[in-house]
C-alpha positions in Angstrom: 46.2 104.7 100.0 48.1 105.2 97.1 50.7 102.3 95.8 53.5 103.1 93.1 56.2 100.4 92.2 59.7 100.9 90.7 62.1 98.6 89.3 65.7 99.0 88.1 67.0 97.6 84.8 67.4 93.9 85.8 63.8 93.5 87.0 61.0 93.8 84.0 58.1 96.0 85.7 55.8 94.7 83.2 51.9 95.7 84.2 51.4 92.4 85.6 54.5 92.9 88.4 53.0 96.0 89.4 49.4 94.7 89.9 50.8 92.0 91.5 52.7 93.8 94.3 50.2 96.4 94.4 47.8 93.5 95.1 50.3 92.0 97.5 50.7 95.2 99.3 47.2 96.4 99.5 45.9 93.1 100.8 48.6 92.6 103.7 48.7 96.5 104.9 44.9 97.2 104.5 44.5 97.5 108.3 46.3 100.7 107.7 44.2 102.2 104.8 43.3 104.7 106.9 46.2 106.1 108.3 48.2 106.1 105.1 48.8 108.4 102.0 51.0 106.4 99.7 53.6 103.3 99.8 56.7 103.5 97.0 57.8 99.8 96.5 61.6 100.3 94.9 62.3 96.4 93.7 66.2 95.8 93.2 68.2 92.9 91.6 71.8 94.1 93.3 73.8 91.2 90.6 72.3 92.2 87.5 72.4 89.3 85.3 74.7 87.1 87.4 73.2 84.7 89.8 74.0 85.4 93.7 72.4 84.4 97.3 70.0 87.1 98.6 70.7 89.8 95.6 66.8 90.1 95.2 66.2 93.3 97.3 62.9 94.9 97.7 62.5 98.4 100.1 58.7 100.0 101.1 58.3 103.2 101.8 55.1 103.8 103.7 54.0 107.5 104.3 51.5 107.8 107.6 49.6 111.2 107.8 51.1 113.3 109.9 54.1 111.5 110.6 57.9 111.1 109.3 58.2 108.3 106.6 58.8 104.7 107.6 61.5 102.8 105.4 62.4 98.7 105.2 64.1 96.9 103.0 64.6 92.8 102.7 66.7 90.9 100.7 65.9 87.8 99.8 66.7 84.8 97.2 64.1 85.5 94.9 61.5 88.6 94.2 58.6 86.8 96.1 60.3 86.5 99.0 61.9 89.5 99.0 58.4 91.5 98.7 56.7 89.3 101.3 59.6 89.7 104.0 59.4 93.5 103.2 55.6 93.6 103.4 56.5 91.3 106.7 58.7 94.0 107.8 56.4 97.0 107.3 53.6 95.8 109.1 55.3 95.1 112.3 56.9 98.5 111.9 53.1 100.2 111.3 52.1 98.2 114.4 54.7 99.7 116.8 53.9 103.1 115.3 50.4 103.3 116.0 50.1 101.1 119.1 52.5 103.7 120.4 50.4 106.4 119.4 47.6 104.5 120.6 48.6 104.0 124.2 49.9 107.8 124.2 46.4 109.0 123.6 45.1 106.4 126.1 47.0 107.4 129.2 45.6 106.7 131.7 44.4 109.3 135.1 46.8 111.1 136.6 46.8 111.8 140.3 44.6 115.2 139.9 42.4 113.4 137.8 41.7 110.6 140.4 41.0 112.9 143.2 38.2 115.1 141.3 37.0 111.4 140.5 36.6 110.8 144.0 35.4 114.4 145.3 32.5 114.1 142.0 31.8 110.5 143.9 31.2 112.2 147.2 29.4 115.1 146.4 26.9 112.9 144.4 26.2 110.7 147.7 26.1 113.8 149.3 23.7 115.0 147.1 21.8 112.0 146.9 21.5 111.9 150.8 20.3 115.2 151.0 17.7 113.8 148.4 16.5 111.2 150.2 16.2 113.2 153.3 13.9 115.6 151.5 12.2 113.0 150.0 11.3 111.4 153.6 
């Protein structure tokens, strides 16, 4: 899984900010290695230089094989909060995606299915009688 972060002019991406989210990121989503090809951090400071309530903003972008992109965005106080309710936000949204996938692939028998269970199950103790008969 490949990790790239982007920040906008207010927000210094300085090595150490990207090694730290990529850090962050890798840790918390790692269940998902697998079944992803990248993740695009965007990290946003909406006020600029002036001081505001929840103008830290911080959107994932996580790309599963084989499937349509998956976007979230939180907005928080401060950067770290704003990453880690993002992170938060991503993971519950990778959960729904592949436990859905999950329980499509494990459907369970269909009508057909359970009466060639049962007609296999009879003709083995068929067979098996017939066994024992020739056996005797």
């Amino acid at each position: 899984m490949q990790i790239q972060v982007h920040s906008d002019n207010h927000i210094e991406g300085s090595a150490r900010l990207v090694e730290w989210v990529s850090a962050s990121v890798a840790s918390k989503l790692e269940r998902f290695d697998d079944e992803l090809t990248r993740i695009v951090v965007h990290l946003h400071d909406d006020n600029g230089a002036k001081a505001g309530a929840h103008d830290k903003r911080c959107q994932i972008e996580a790309r599963p094989k084989g499937l349509q992109p998956l976007s979230v965005t939180h907005k928080a106080e401060s950067l770290e909060q704003a990453i880690d309710g993002s992170i938060e936000k991503l993971h519950h949204a990778l959960e729904h995606q592949f436990g859905k996938l999950r329980n499509k692939r494990a459907t369970p028998l269909q009508a057909d299915d359970a009466a060639d269970i049962s007609q296999d199950a009879l003709l083995r103790e068929d067979f098996l009688a017939e066994e024992q008969l020739r056996a005797v």
